[in-house]
N, C-alpha and C positions, 0 to 999 in steps of 0.2 A: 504494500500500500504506500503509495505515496506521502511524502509529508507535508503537512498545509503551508501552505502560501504564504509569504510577508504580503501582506495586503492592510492598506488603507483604511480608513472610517467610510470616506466618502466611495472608495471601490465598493464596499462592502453594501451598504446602501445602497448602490447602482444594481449591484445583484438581488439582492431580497426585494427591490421595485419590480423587477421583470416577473416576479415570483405572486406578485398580490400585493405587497406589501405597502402601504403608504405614510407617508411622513405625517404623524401624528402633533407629537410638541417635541421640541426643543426644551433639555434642562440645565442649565449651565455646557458643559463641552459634552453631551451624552443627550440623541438623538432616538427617541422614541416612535418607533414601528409600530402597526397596527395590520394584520390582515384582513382584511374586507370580507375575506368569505370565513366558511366554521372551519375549522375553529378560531374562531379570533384571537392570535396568540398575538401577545405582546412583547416588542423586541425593545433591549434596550442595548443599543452602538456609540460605542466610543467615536468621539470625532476626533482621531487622534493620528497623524502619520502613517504609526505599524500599530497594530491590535496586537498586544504579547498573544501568542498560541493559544495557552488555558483558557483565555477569556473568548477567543475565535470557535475554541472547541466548545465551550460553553453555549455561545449564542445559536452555533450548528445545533445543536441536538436539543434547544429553546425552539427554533424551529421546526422541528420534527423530521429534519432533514439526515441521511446518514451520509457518512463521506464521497461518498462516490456519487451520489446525485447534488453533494456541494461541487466536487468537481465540474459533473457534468453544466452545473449553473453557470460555474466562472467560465465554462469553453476549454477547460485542460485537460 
């Protein structure tokens, strides 16, 4: 298995939009996701350069997403 991405805040967001996801509030530098359809999970993304791993692997599986279909989201 591959190992995740150094990826962005704002990359990060760009993928979880293609997915349902839409920008809900803003809270200080931490950008709050909404899914539109059920289940309506709530994401919460750092606006932050690089997302350390832990917190990447966290919001994946916040999502309900498993690795391979975050892969398949980002194109790799």
């Amino acid at each position: 298995m591959p190992k995740l991405p150094t990826i962005s805040g704002k990359d990060l967001i760009k993928a979880f939009t293609g997915i349902g996801y839409k920008i809900d509030h803003q809270t200080g530098s931490h950008i709050i996701l909404r899914n539109s359809t059920p289940p309506h999970r709530r994401l919460t993304v750092p606006n932050h350069k690089e997302i350390a791993k832990g917190t990447l692997r966290a919001i994946i599986r916040q999502a309900g997403l498993s690795r391979e279909e975050f892969f398949e989201l980002l194109g790799k």
